[in-house]
C-alpha positions in Angstrom: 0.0 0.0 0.0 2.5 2.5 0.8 4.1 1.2 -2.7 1.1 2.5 -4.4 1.1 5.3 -2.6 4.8 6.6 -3.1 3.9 6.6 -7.3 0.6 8.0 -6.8 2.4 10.9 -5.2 5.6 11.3 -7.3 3.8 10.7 -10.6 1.1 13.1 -9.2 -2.0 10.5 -10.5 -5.1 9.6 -9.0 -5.4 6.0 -8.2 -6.7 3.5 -10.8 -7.5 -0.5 -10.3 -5.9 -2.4 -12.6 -7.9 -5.4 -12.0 -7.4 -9.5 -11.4 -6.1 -9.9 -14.8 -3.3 -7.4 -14.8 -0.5 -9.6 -14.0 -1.8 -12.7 -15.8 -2.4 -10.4 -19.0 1.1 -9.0 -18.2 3.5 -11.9 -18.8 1.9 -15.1 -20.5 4.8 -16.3 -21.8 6.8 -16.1 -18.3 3.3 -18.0 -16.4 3.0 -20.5 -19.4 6.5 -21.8 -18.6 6.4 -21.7 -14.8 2.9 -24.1 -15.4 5.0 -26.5 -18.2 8.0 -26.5 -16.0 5.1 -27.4 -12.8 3.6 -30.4 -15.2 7.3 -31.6 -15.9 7.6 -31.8 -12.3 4.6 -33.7 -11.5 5.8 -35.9 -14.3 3.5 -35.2 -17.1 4.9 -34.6 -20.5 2.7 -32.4 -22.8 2.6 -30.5 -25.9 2.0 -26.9 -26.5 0.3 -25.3 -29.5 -0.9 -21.3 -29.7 -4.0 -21.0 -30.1 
């Protein structure tokens, strides 16, 4: 919280939700190979296609 709130008053900005997603919707690539890597682990092979 006091993250937030050092940016909302250097950048001088009003404070916005960004919502459950943001993260996800950030960086697919980076959680699509921490899950394969997790399957590996759990000893299941699988095969990846874009869809």
């Amino acid at each position: 919280m006091l993250t937030a709130a050092y940016y909302m008053l250097r950048d001088d900005k009003d404070y916005h939700e960004l919502g459950g997603r943001y993260l996800d919707d950030r960086d697919k690539h980076r959680i699509t190979q921490r899950l394969l890597r997790r399957l590996h682990d759990l000893g299941v092979e699988v095969e990846v296609k874009a869809a």
